[in-house]
N, C-alpha and C positions, 0 to 999 in steps of 0.2 A: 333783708337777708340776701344773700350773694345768692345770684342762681346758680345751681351745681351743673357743670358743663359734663356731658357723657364720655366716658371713659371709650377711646379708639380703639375702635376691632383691633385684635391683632389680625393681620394677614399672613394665610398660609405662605408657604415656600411655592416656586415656583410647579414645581416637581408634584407635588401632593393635589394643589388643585388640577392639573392636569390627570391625575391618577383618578381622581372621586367624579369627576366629571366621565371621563374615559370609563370608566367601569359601569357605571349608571347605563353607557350606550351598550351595553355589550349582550345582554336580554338574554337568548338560551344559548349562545356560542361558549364554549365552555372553555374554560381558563386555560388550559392547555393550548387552545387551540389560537382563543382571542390574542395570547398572549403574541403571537407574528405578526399578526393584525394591526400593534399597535406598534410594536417596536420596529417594524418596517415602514408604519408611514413616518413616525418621528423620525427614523436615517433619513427617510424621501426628503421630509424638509430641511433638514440640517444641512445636510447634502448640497441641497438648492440654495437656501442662504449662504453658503460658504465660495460656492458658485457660481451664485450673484453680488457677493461683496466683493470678489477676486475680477470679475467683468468689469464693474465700476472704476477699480484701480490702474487697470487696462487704459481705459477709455480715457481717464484722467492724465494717464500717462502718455497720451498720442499710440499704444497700441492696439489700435481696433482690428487690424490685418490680422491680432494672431488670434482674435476673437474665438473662432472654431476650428483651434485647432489644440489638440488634447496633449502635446507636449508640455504644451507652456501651461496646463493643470494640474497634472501631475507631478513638474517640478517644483511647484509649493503645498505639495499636499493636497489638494484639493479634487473631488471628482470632476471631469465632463459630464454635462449635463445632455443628453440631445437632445433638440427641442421637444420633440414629440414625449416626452418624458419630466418635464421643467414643469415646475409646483402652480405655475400660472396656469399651465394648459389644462394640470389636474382640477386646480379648482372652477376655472374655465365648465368643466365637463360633470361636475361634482352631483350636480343632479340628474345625471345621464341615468338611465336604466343598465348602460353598459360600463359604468363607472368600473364594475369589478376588472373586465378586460381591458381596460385603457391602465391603471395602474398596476397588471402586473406585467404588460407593454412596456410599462416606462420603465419596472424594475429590470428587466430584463435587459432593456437597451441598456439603461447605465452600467450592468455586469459585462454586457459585449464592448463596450466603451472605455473600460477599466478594466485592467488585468489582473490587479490587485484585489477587484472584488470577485474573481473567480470563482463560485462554489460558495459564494457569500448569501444572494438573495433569495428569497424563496422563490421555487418554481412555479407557476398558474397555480398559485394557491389560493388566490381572492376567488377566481374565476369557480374553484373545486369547495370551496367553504359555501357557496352558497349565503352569504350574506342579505337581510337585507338591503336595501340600498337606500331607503332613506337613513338608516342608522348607520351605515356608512360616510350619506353625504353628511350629515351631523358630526361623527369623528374628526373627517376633513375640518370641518368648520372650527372646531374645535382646536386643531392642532394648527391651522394657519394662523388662529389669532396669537398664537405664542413664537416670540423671537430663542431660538436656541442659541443664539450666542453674542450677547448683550452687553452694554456697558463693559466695566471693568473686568467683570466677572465670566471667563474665556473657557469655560468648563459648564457652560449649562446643560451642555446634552448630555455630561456624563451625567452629572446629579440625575439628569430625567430619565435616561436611559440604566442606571442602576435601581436607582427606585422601583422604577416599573417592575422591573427582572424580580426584587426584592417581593413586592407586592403579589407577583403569581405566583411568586413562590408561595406563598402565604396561601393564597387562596388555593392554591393543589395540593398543600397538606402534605401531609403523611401517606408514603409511601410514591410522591411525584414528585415536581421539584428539585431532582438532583441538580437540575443543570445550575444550580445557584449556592454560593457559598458565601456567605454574609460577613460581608464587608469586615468589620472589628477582626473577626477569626481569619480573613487573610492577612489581614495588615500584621497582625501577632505573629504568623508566621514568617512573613518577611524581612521582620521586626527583629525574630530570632536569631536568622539562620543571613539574614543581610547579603542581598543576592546584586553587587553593586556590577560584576561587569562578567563576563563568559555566556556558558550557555545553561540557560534556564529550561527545565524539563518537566511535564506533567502530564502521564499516562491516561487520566481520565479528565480531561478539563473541561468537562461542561461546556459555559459560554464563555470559559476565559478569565474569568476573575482573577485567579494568579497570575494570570501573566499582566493586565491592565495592572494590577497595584504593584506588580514588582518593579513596571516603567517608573510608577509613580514613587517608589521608594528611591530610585535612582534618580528621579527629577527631585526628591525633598535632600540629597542628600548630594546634587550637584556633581551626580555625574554624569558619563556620556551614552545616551539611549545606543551608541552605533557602535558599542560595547557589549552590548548584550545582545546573545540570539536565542529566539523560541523555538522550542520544539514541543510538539503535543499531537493528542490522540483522542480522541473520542466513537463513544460508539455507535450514535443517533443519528441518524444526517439530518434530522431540525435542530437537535441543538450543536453541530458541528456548526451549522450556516449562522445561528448565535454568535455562536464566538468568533467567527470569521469577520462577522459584520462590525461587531465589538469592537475589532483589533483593529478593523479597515480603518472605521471612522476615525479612530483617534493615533493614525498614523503608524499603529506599530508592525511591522513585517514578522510572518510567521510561518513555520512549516510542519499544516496539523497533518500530513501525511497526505497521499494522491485520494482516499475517500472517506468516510465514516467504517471504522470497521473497529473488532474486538483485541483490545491492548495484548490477550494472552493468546490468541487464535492466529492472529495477523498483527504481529508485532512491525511495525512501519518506521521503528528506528532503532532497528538491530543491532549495530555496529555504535550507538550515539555513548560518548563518554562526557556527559553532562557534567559542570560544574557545582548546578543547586537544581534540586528536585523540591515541587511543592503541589503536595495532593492529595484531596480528599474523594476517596475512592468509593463505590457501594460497602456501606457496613452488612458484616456478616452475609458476602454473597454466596449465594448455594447454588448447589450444581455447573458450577463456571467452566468446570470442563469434563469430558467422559472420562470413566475410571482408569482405561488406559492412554488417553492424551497427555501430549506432554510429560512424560515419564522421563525422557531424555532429555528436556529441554534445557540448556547452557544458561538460562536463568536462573536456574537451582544447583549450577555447579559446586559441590562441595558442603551441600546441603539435602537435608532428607527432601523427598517430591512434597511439596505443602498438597494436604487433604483434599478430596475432590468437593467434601462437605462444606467446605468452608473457603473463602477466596484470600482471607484477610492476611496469612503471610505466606500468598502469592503477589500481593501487592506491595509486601516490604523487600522482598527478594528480586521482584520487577525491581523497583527501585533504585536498591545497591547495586543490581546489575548494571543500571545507568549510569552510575556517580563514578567521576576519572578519581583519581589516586588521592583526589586533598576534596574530591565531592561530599555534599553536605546535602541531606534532605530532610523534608519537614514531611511526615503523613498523619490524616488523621484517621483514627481506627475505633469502632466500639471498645468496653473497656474488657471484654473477652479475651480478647488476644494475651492481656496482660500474664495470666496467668493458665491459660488453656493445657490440658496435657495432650497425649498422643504423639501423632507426628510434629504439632504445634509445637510442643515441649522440649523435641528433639531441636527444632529451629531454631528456637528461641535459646536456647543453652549453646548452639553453634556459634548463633548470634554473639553474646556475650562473652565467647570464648575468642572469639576472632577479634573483639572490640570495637565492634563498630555502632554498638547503642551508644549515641552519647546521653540524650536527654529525655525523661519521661515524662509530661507533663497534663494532669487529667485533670477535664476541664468541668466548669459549670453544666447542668442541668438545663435544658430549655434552648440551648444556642442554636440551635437547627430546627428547618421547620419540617424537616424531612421524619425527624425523628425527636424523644422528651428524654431519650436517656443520657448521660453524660460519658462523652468520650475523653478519644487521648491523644496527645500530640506525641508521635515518636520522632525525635531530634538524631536521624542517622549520621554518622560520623565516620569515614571511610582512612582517616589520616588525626588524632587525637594523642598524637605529639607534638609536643614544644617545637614551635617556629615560626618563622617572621613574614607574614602578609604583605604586599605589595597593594596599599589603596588609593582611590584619587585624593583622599584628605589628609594623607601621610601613611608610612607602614606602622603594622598594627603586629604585635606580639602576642602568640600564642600561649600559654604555660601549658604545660603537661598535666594530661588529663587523663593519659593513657589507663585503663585499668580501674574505671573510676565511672560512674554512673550519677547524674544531679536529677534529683525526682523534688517535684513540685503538683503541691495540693490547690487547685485555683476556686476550688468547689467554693468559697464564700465570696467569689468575686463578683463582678456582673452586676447590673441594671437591668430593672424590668422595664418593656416598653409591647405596647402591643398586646398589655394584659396576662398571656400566658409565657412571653418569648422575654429572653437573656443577652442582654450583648456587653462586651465589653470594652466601658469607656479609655479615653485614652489616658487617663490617671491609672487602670488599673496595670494598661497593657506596660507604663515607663514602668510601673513598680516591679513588675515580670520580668522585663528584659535588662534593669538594672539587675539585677540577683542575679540572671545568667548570665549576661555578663562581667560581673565582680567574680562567678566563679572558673567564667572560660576565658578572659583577656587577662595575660599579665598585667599591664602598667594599666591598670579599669584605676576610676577615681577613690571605688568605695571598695574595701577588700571583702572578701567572703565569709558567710559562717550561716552555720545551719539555725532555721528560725522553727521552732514550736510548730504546728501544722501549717504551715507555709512550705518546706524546703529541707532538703537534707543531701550532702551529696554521698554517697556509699560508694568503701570499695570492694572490688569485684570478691575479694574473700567473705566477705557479709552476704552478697548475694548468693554464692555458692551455698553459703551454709544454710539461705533461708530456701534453698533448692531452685534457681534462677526464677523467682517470680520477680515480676515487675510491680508488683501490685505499690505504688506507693506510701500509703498507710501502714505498711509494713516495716518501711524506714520510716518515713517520718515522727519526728514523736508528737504525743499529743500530751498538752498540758496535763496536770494531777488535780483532781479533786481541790477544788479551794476548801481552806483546811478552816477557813472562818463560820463556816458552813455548820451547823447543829442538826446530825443527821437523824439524830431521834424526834428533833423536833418537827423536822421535815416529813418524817414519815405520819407522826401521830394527825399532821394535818390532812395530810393523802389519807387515809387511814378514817376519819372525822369525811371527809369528801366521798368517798367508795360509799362508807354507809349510809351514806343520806341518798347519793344515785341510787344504791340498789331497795333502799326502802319505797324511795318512787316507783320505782320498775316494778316492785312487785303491789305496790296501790294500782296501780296503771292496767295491772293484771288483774286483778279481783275488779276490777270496775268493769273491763270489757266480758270477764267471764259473767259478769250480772245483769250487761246488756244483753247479751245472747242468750243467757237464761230465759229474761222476760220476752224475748223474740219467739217462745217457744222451740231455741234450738240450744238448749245447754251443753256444754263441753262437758263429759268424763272420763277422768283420769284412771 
């Protein structure tokens, strides 16, 4: 008989065993907190690797003279390293009692080193966490034995560096976690609203995830990153130095304003007439400004003041106030907003009367880990008449849309993974953005038409008459009773099932009132 030869482990992704391992070390430092801990030593090293493959190429090339000197780093991208800061000297030191102060030494030298990492790294953070220092020198150990940027594959630090982001997210849960928006739901957005060259705007950007995927949509779609410029905001100064550090690493230049500060309080790009806006803002924020702040503010010109109760179309009205004349923004909002009355109702009927909702599209359940309820993508549209796009892959033809709203049901889309969590694969997201497409590109391959609880697109007289709700379900139609269906038969079996439960329920009842009888403590009625 053959002997049966064992079937090969699969092997984790690079990114996951570093994540299971890393978490194991992190003992009562709490995720919030761990999470700088890890995602600043993996820059440290990537950093160094990229800064010692760039030496080597030097040296190979008879330039050893320009060795330490930070021009010739900088003009391919790459940090200066100082020595006293170089991943050798860290590991070098790695069992020091002092390890905390030597490595946020080194952070700090490579911020004064680099311009670009200005307001990037943490400040004596290691030094203030109080770690301790053998579970320290263990992370080290840990994260040297991993190459970030390897063989073919010239993107390992993002994979490692989003995951992780991904991964605290997880573990902060509900009601932390903002700074991360998962991956699938940005890509869907950029996907939509196709943010190929201008300037790209996001009032609350966490650690930057819109702006990395939007690079990366221009990189899938072969155009030119030195076409598009960043602009953003945040409120946090850890997770502003996130998305800083994000951006640094992987080349892209950004201007998230001179500090961390409040998008509606100290707005830092007042005058900005952005081409694409994309942002996932706090749902349902409360109390975001005093009852009489901002009552005059030019961000709500021509619109009622949005409620002091509620933040959520203070952040669509931020928004349009960004967007130049043919701007395009993607936000996502609880599904509240859709039909809210009050001042809300006031806005929102402004909104639709002025034309500039293009797209409403409410999503699966579970996508965030912030929050389990299902939100909405609003597709704002500042310019939704017929005209001709100027793009790197050819010009592209608008149709006329003007007066006309496309609302899409995504609720049965999505993949579980991670047990309670939803994402959406890339089969669901082409079938998405073909359908907006077919209804917002003239010459699209596939023409338009409304699908059964998929899609419907309405015009603005339907919405008036249903009193400017956005609510989708409301256009769209949903199939009819399948007529093959025998509903008396259906009933008499539900019907045959009730009474058998409720004959149990009430055995289930006379049993336990018989036990407590003989307990000598009987129930009477």
């Amino acid at each position: 008989m053959a002997k049966r030869t064992a079937k090969p482990k699969e092997q984790k992704p690079i990114e996951q065993t570093l994540w299971d391992a890393a978490n194991k070390l992190r003992g009562k430092v709490e995720p919030s907190e761990y999470k700088h801990v890890v995602l600043s030593l993996i820059f440290l090293k990537y950093a160094n690797d990229r800064f010692n493959e760039l030496r080597r190429q030097m040296i190979a090339k008879n330039q050893s003279a320009f060795l330490e000197m930070t021009p010739f780093y900088a003009k391919e991208n790459v940090f200066y390293i100082p020595e006293s800061a170089r991943w050798s000297f860290i590991m070098e030191n790695a069992k020091q009692s002092d390890i905390a102060v030597k490595i946020d030494t080194a952070l700090h030298k490579i911020e004064e080193k680099n311009p670009a990492l200005e307001g990037a790294l943490p400040d004596n953070y290691y030094s203030r966490l109080h770690m301790d220092p053998s579970g320290l020198a263990s992370l080290l150990d840990l994260i040297n034995g991993i190459e970030l940027q390897v063989g073919g594959d010239k993107d390992v630090f993002g994979k490692v560096y989003e995951y992780c982001l991904r991964q605290f997210a997880l573990k902060e849960g509900k009601g932390k976690g903002e700074f991360y928006t998962p991956r699938t739901v940005v890509a869907l957005l950029c996907e939509l609203i196709e943010p190929y060259s201008g300037i790209v705007y996001d009032g609350a950007c966490g650690s930057g995830g819109m702006f990395v995927q939007s690079m990366r949509f221009v990189d899938q779609h072969k155009g030119n990153r030195l076409n598009v410029s960043i602009y953003g905001q945040e409120l946090t100064d850890a997770t502003r130095r996130l998305a800083k550090m994000n951006l640094a690493i992987r080349g892209i230049s950004a201007n998230l304003g001179a500090e961390a500060a409040n998008t509606f309080l100290n707005d830092q790009h007042k005058d900005l007439k952005a081409d694409f806006a994309l942002e996932n803002p706090p749902f349902n924020q409360k109390d975001w400004r005093e009852a009489n702040q901002l009552n005059a503010d030019p961000r709500w010109s021509g619109y009622p003041v949005p409620p002091a109760s509620n933040a959520n179309y203070g952040w669509l009205l931020n928004t349009l106030s960004k967007l130049g004349q043919n701007g395009v923004g993607a936000v996502l909002l609880a599904n509240g907003a859709l039909s809210s009355g009050g001042d809300e109702y006031e806005i929102r009927k402004r909104m639709i009367e002025n034309d500039v909702v293009e797209a409403i599209l409410i999503m699966p359940q579970n996508l965030f880990y912030t929050t389990n309820i299902s939100v909405t993508i609003w597709i704002l549209n500042k310019n939704k008449k017929a005209r001709v796009e100027k793009r790197p892959e050819g010009n592209v033809s608008f149709r006329d849309r003007s007066n006309e709203i496309l609302f899409m049901d995504l609720r049965q889309m999505g993949c579980p993974y991670e047990k309670k969590y939803v994402e959406l694969a890339e089969e669901d997201r082409a079938v998405i953005v073909d359908r907006f497409k077919s209804w917002r590109l003239k010459d699209y391959e596939t023409s338009y038409e409304n699908v059964p609880e998929f899609c419907y697109a309405a015009k603005k007289t339907e919405i008036v008459e249903k009193d400017y709700s956005l609510v989708p379900s409301r256009y769209i139609e949903f199939a009819q009773a399948r007529e093959d269906v025998d509903y008396d038969e259906k009933m008499t079996l539900l019907q045959r099932e009730l009474r058998e439960l409720l004959i149990q329920e009430q055995q289930s009842r006379q049993n336990l009132l018989e036990v407590m009888k003989g307990l000598g403590y009987g129930i009477d009625f």
